[in-house]
N, C-alpha and C positions, 0 to 999 in steps of 0.2 A: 739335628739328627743325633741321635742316640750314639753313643760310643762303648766299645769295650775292649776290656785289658787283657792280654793274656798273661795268666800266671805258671809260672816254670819255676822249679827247686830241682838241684841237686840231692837235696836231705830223703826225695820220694824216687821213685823208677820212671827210668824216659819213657815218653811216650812212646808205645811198637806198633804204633801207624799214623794215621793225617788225624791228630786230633792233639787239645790240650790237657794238661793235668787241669788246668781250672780257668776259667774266663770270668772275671767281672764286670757286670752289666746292670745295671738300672739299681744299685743299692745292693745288689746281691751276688754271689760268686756259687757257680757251679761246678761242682768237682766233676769228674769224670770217674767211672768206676775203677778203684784200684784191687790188684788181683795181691794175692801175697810174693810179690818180687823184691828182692834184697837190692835195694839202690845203688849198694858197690858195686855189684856182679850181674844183676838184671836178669841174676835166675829165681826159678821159683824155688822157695825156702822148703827145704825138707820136712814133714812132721804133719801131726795130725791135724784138724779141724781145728784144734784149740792154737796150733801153733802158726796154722795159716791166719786164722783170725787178728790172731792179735800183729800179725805184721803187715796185712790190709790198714789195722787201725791206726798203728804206726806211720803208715803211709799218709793215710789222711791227713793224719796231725798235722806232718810236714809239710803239705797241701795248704790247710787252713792257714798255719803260721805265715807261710809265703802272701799269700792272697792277707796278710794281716789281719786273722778272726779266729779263730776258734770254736772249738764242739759244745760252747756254752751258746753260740751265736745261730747254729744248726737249724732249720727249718723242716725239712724234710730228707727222707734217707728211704735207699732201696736195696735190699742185701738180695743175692741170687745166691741162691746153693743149689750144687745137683743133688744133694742127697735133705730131704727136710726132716729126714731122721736128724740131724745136725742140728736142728734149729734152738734147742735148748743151750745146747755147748757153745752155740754164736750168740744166741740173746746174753748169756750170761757173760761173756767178755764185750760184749755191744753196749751192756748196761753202766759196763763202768764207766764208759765215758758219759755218762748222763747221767749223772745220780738225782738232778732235779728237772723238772719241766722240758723229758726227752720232744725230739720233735717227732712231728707226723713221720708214718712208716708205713713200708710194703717188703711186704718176704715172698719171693718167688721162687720154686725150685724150676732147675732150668737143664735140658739134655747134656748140655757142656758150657763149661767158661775156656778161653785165652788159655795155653799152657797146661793145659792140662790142674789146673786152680781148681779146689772145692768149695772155694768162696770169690764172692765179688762185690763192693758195697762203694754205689755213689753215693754224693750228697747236694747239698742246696742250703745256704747257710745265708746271713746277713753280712753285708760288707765292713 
């Protein structure tokens, strides 16, 4: 029987219902969508599209690093925004984490995210 890990950091925001930051299973570790929450305070960070961005990103990182991998290891990723007028200002802080061989992708604009979030971006990575 197949087995999996759950992965939990302090470095990313608790989980705010029945589910993990990331579980590893069959070689791969799947994040869960992280919204832009400040890990000390588990509020949602102040500032625009650019500012939530990058502190989803930051989330993940912490995510990857725990689960032992990293955004070079990345397979697949899914960003929600309500707004896809944003979608440049997110690709363009998205890209820095991938400056080579980014993985598969989907962008969805969506009625609302968790907290009132203008963004939300899981992932799917190698172990």
């Amino acid at each position: 029987m197949a087995s999996k890990e759950i992965v939990s950091t302090p470095a990313a925001p608790a989980a705010i219902g029945p589910y993990s930051q990331a579980v590893k299973a069959g070689g791969l570790v799947f994040l869960s969508g992280q919204i832009p929450l400040d890990p000390a305070t588990g509020q949602l960070v102040e500032g625009d599209i650019e500012v939530q961005t990058r502190r989803v990103m930051e989330n993940l990182a912490a995510v990857l690093a725990a689960a032992g991998t990293s955004f070079e290891n990345v397979v697949r990723a899914t960003i929600y925004l309500i707004d896809l007028g944003d979608f440049a200002k997110v690709n363009a802080i998205y890209g820095e984490r991938f400056p080579s061989a980014p993985p598969a992708r989907a962008t969805v604009q969506v009625v609302a995210l968790p907290r009132g979030a203008k963004v939300e971006i899981d992932l799917v990575a190698l172990a």
